[in-house]
C-alpha positions, 0 to 999 in steps of 0.5 A, a space after each residue: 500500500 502506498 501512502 502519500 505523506 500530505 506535507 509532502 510537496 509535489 506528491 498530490 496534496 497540498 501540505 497541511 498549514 501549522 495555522 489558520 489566519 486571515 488574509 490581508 484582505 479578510 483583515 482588512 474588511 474586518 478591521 475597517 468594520 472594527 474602526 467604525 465600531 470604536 468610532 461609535 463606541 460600541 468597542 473598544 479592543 480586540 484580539 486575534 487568534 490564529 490555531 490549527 483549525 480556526 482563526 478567531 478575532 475577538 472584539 471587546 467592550 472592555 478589555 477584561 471582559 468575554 469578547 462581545 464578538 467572535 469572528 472565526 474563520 474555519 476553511 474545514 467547513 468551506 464546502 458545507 456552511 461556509 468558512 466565516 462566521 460571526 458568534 455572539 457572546 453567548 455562543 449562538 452564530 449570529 451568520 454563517 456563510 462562504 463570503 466574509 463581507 456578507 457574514 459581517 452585515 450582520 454586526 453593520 446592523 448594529 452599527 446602523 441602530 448605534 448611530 440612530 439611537 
């Protein structure tokens, strides 16, 4: 039985990646939404996470608290529900989806209702 070793380059597969991270252009589209959050005072700090199956990014009211946010992207899911999602505080996903600025209308709502209030 032949068995191909997946970080082998050149034999077939792609190699596995040690980490999962946001593209220049994923970040961003994130960090554009974050600066106008904190220009409306919804937020105030965030953090990154970049693991083997998921990048996550935080977003916090205060920096000690639970992150109100957490934007993850997870490419095992890109052929089902969509590699991006938006997770409440709760844990409820708020938008699941394959397109990023999609899955983030779901915080520019929020946005939309800061500045009406």
């Amino acid at each position: 039985m032949n068995v191909q070793d997946p970080a082998q380059p050149g034999q077939g597969r792609q190699s596995v990646p040690q980490q999962v991270s946001f593209d220049r252009g994923e970040l961003g589209c994130i960090l554009s939404l974050y600066g106008r959050m904190v220009a409306a005072g919804e937020w105030r700090d965030y953090g990154l996470s970049c693991l083997r199956d998921v990048a996550v990014f935080s977003v916090f009211r205060r920096t000690a608290e639970h992150p109100l946010y957490r934007i993850e992207k997870r490419p095992k899911l890109r052929d089902r529900q969509g590699q991006y999602a938006v997770i409440g505080m709760d844990g409820r996903i708020l938008k699941r989806g394959h397109d990023l600025k999609t899955v983030l209308r779901v915080l520019e709502r929020k946005l939309i209702r800061a500045v009406n209030d």
